[in-house]
C-alpha positions as a Markdown table, in Angstrom:
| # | Residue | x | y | z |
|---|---|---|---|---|
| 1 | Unk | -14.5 | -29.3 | -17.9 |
| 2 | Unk | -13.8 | -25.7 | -16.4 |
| 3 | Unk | -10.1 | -24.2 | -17.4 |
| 4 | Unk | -8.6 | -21.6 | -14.7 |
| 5 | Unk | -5.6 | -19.5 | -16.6 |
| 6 | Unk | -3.7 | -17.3 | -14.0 |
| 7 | Unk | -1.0 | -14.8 | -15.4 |
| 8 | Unk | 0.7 | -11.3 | -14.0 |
| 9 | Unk | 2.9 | -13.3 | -11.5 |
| 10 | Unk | 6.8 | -12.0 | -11.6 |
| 11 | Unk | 9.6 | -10.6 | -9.8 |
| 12 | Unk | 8.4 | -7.5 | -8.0 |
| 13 | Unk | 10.5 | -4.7 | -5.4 |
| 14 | Unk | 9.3 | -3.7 | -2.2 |
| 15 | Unk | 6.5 | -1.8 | -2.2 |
| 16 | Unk | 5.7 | -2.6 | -5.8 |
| 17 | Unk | 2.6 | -3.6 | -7.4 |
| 18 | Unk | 1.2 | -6.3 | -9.4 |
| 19 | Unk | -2.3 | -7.3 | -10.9 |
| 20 | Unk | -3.1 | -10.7 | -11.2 |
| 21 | Unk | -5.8 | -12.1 | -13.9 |
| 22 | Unk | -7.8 | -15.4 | -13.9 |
| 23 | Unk | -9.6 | -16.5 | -16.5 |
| 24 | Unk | -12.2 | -19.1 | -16.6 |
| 25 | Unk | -13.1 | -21.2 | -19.8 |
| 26 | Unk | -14.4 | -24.1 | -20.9 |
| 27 | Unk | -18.5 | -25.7 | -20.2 |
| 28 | Unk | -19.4 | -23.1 | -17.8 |
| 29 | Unk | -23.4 | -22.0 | -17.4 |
| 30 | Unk | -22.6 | -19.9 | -14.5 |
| 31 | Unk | -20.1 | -18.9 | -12.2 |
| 32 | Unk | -20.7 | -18.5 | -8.6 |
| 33 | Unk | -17.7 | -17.1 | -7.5 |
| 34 | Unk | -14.4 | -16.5 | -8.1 |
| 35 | Unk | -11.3 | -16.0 | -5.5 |
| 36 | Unk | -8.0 | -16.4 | -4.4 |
| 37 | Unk | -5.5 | -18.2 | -2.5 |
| 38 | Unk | -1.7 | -18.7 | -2.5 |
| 39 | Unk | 0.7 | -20.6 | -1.2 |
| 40 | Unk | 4.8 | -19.9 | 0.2 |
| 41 | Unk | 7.3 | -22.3 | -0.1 |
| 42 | Unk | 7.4 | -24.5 | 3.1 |
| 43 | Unk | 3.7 | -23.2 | 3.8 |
| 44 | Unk | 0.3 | -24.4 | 3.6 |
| 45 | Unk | -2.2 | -23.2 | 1.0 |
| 46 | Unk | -3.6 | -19.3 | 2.5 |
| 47 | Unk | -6.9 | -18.1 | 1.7 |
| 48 | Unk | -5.9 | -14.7 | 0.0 |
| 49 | Unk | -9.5 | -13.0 | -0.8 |
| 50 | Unk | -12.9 | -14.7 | -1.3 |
| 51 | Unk | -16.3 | -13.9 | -1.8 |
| 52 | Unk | -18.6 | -14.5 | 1.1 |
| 53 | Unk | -22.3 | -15.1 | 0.6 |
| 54 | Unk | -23.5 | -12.0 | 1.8 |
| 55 | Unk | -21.5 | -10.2 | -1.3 |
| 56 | Unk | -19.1 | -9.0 | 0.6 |
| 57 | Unk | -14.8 | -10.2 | 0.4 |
| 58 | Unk | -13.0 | -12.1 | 3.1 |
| 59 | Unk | -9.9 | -11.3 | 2.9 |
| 60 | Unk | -6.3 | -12.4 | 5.5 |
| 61 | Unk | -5.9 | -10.6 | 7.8 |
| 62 | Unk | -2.5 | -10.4 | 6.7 |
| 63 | Unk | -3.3 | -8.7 | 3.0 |
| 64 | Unk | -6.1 | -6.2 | 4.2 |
| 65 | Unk | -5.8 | -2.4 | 3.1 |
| 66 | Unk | -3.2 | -4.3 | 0.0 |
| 67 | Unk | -4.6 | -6.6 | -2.1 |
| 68 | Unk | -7.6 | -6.2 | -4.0 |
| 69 | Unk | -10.1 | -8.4 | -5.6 |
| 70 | Unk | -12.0 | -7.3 | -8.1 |
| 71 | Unk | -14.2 | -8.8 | -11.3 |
| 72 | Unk | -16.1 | -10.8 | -12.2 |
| 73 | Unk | -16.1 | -9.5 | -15.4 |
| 74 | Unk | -16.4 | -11.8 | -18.6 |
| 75 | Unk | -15.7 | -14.4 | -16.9 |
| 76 | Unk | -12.3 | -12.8 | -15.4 |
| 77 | Unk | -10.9 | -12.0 | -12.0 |
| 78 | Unk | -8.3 | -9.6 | -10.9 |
| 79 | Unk | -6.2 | -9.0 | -7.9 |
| 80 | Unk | -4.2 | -6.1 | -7.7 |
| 81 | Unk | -1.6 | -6.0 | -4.9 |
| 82 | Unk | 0.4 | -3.0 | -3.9 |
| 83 | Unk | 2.7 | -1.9 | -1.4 |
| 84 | Unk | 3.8 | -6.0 | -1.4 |
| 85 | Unk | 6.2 | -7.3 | 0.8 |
| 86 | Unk | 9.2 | -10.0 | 1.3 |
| 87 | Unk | 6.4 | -12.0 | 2.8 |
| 88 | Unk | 3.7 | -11.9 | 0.3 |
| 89 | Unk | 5.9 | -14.3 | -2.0 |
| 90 | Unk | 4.1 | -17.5 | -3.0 |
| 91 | Unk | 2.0 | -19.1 | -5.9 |
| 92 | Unk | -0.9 | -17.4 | -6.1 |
| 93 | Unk | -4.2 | -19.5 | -7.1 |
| 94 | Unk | -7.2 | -18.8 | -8.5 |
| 95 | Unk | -10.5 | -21.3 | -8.1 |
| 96 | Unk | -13.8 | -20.7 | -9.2 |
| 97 | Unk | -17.4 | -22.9 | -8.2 |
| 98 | Unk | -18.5 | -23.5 | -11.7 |
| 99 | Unk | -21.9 | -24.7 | -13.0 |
| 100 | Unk | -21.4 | -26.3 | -15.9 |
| 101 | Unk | -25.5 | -26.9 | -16.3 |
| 102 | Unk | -28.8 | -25.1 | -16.0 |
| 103 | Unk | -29.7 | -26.6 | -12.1 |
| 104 | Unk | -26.8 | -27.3 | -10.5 |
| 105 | Unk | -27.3 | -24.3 | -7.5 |
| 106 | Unk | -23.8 | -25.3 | -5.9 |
| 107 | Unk | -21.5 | -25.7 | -8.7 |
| 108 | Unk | -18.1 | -27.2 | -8.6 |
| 109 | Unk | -14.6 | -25.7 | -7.5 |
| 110 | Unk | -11.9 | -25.7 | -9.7 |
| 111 | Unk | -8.4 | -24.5 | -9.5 |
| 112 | Unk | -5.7 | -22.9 | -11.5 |
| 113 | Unk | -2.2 | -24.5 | -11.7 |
| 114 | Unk | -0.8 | -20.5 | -10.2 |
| 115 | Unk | 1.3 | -17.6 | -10.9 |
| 116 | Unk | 4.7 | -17.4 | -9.0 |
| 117 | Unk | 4.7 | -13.9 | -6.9 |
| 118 | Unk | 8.8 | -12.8 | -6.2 |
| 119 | Unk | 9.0 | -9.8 | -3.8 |
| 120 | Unk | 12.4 | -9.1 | -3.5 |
| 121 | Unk | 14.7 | -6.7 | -4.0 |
């Protein structure tokens, strides 16, 4: 089994700025990406940022130019958000596609239970 950990979540202002970690544990050969997604109360789940196969981010439309992935590093992925608004308030997620074996090209996704995101002043 494959353990996601998210932490840096909290009450932010206005134009503030946060940096969310996500840390992967547990029986993992390799990890073939890492992202993030988040959901608002009363919303669906939002893709945030993800890696796309060519190596490059996907990221909303609506978070472009402010939030930030970045990682992998020892098993460890950031997102650092600035200038956040009312609007970016939500549990943010992290998930992962895991190998947990030498062989298995596709891995398997996994989630995090999510960090609660306040922007408010």
């Amino acid at each position: 089994q494959v353990q996601l950990v998210e932490s840096g979540g909290g009450l932010v202002q206005p134009g503030g700025s946060l940096r969310l970690s996500c840390v992967a544990s547990g029986s993992i050969f390799k990890i073939y990406s890492m992202g993030w997604y988040r959901q608002a109360p009363g919303k669906q789940l939002e893709l945030v940022a993800t890696p796309t196969s060519g190596g490059s981010t996907n990221y909303a439309d609506s978070v472009k130019g402010r939030l930030t992935i970045s990682g992998v590093y020892a098993n460890t992925v950031y997102l650092q958000m600035n200038g956040l608004k009312p609007e970016d308030t939500a549990a943010y997620y992290c998930t992962a596609r895991v190998a947990g074996v030498a062989g298995d090209s596709r891995g398997v996704p996994y989630w995090g239970k999510g960090t609660l995101v306040t922007v408010s002043s």
